[in-house]
C-alpha positions, 0 to 999 in steps of 0.5 A: 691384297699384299704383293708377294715376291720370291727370291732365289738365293736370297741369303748372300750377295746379289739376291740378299740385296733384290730381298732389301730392295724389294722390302723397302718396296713393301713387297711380302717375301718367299725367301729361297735358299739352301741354309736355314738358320741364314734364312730365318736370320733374314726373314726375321730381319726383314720383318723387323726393319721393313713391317713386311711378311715373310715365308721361307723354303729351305731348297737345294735347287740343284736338286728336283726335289728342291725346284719342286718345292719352289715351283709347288708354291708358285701354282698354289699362291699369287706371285707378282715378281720372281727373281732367278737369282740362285748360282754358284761358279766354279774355277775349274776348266770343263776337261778337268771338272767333275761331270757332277759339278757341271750337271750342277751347275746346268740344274742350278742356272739353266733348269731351274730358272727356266722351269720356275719361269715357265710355271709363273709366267702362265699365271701372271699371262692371265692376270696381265700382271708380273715381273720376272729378273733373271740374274745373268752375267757379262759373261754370257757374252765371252766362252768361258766354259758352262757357266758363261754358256749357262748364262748365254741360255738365261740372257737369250731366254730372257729376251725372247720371252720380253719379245713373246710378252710385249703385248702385256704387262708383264715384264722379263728382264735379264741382270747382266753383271760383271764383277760384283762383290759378293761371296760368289767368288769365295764360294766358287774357291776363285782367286780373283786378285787379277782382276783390277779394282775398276771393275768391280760393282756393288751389289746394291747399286747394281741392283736398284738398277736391274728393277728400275731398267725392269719397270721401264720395260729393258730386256737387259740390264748391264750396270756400269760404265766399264760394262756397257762399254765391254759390251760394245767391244765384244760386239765389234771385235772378231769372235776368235779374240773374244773366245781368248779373252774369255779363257783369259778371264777363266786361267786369272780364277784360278 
């Protein structure tokens, strides 16, 4: 039986290149995104190049009606790997944010990963089989607004599931990334020319990483050397700096 895996956000940027990764390890594909000629574009694409088997649903996971239809196709077909990847930013500080772009945000990063993942994992659970990645980011570590707190909640999530499943072979992982080039940025209307050229990754580099640290069981995955040793910063250097860098970080967006 030919394995199947679903992508969210799979059009763009770090989903497009789990989507390719994925293919080129003949994984059949459940292709997740809001835009559909850029939906059928890929599948036809993937098809054509790797010899797999696509399907393709068109959903604004942003909506209940759009997690519905994902969360739909998960109980009534065999999913052997989910990646949560479906995002979006914003450069906006919470006070002067619309209260609809952060429900947004909270319903596209926190709810529905959460809610895909609980319904796949009880059906991988009973065939000991599966891998989740949820796509997190460095900046779950800083304060920087909802999204780094979205992203805090998916990160912690991810690790007290791979806890809770480390008797079975099913696998949870969380992706934390920094600066990757995607159009994440330009969608999110951020300006990012004051961010040094060290720090940014590839997406594709960053991705074959994220699976390979998943098949060997990490909880986390932080790719790059700039990040690892961001990582070892943030946990050593008081909290109160660390919630100034992040606000830094967010004021440099916009």
């Amino acid at each position: 039986m030919s394995s199947w895996a679903v992508v969210t956000g799979a059009t763009a940027g770090i989903g497009e290149s789990f989507s390719r990764l994925l293919a080129s390890n003949k994984y059949n594909l459940v292709l997740v995104a809001r835009d559909l000629p850029r939906l059928q574009e890929r599948a036809q694409g993937l098809e054509a190049k790797f010899g797999i088997k696509t399907h393709i649903i068109q959903a604004d996971l942003a909506t209940d009606e759009g997690c519905l239809k994902v969360e739909r196709f998960i109980v009534e077909n065999q999913i052997d790997v989910l990646i949560n990847n479906a995002g979006f930013g914003t450069s906006k500080a919470f006070t002067t944010s619309t209260l609809e772009i952060e429900q947004q945000l909270l319903d596209v990063l926190v709810r529905t990963p959460m809610r895909l993942m609980h319904v796949a994992l009880p059906l991988m659970k009973q065939r000991n089989k599966g891998i989740i990645i949820n796509v997190s980011s460095v900046a779950g570590y800083i304060a920087g607004g909802s999204y780094s707190a979205s992203k805090s909640y998916l990160t912690v999530l991810t690790e007290s599931l791979h806890t809770e499943l480390a008797a079975t072979d099913v696998k949870v992982s969380a992706l934390c990334p920094g600066f990757t080039r995607t159009e994440f940025h330009q969608r999110g209307k951020m300006s990012m020319k004051g961010v040094p050229n060290f720090l940014w990754l590839n997406s594709d580099r960053l991705v074959e990483q994220s699976w390979k640290d998943a098949l060997k069981g990490k909880a986390v995955s932080v790719p790059g050397w700039q990040y690892k040793l961001l990582m070892f910063i943030v946990n050593v250097v008081p909290r109160s700096l660390v919630r100034k860098v992040g606000m830094n970080l967010r004021d440099k967006q916009r």
